[in-house]
C-alpha positions in Angstrom: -50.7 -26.5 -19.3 -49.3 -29.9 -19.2 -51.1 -33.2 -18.0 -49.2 -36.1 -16.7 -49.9 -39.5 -17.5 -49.2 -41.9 -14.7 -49.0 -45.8 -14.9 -49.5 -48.3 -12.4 -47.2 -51.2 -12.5 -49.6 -53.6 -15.1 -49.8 -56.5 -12.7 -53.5 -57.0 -12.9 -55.3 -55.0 -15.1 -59.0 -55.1 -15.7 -58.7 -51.8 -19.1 -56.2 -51.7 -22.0 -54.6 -48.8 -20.2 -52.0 -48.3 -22.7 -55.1 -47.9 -25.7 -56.8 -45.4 -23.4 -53.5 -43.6 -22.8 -52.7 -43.0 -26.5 -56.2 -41.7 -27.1 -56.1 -39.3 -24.2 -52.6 -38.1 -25.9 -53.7 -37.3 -28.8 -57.0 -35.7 -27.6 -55.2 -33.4 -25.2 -52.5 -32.5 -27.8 -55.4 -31.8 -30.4 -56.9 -29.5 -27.6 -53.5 -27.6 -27.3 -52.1 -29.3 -23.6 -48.7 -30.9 -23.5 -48.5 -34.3 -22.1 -45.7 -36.3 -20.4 -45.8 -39.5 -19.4 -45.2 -41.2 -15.8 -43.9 -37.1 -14.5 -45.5 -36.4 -11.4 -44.7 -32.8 -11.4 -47.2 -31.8 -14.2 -49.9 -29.2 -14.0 -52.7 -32.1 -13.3 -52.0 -35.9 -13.0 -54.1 -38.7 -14.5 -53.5 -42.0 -12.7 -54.0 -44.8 -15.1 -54.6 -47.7 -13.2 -55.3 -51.1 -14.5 -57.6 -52.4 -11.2 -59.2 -51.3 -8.2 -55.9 -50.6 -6.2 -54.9 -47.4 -7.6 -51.3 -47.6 -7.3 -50.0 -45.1 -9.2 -51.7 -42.7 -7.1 -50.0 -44.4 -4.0 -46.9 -44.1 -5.5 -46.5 -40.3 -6.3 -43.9 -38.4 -5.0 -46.4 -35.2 -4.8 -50.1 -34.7 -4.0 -51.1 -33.4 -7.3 -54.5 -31.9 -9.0 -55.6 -35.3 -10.3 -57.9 -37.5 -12.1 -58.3 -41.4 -11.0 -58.5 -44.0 -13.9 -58.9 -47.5 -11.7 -60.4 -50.0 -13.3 -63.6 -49.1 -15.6 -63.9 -46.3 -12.5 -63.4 -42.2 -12.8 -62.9 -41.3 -9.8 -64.5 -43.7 -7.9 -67.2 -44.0 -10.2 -68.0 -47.0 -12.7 -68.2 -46.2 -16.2 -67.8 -47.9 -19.5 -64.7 -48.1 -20.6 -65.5 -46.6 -24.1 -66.7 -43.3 -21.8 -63.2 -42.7 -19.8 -61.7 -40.6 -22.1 -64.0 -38.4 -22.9 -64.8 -37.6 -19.1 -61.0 -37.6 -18.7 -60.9 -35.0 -21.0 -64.3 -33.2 -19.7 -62.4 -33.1 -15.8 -59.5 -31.9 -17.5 -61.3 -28.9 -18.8 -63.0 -28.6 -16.0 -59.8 -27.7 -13.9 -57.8 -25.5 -16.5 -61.2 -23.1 -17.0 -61.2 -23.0 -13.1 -57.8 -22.1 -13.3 -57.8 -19.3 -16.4 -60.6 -17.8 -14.3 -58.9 -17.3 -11.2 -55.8 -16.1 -13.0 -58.3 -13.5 -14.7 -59.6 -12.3 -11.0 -56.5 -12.1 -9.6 -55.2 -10.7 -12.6 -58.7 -7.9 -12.7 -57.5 -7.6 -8.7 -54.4 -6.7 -9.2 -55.0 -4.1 -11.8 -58.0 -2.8 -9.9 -55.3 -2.3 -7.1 -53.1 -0.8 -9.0 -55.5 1.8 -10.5 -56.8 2.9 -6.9 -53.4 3.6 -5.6 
């Protein structure tokens, strides 16, 4: 599964979003996920934005699964930043075990199908 990394433009930000960025990488690429940077067309998104504004979400070309880094905020909600990559990591994980499991029904439904007939 890839994640994207998407960047704001910088102009006022509030994190070290580049910091947070590299240690996100190397987490997810421990855990086995390929990253890309600033590609909206990966499996999940995570906007890194520096403030509030949440630009780089504005600005993508697709309406991607995502995750919302704005500020010290996950998804609307305020954290410290020492905590946003490990939640980052936690919603990631959340959304690719919801994904294996529906592959695994409709995988179980197909073959279940394919048996009766």
């Amino acid at each position: 599964m890839t994640v994207g990394i998407q960047f704001c433009g910088g102009c006022n930000p509030r994190i070290d979003r580049g910091q947070l960025a590299l240690e996100l990488q190397k987490e997810l690429v421990d855990m086995r996920f390929e990253v890309t940077f600033n590609n909206p067309y990966a499996d999940i998104m995570v906007f890194m934005c520096g403030c509030l504004s949440g630009c780089a979400f504005k600005l993508s070309p697709t309406e991607p699964r995502f995750v919302m880094v704005a500020g010290a905020t996950l998804d609307g909600v305020e954290l410290d930043e020492d905590l946003i990559v490990s939640e980052v990591i936690r919603k990631v994980r959340q959304y690719y075990e919801r994904l294996e499991t529906e592959i695994r029904k409709e995988d179980y439904e197909r073959r279940d199908g394919a048996e009766a007939g």
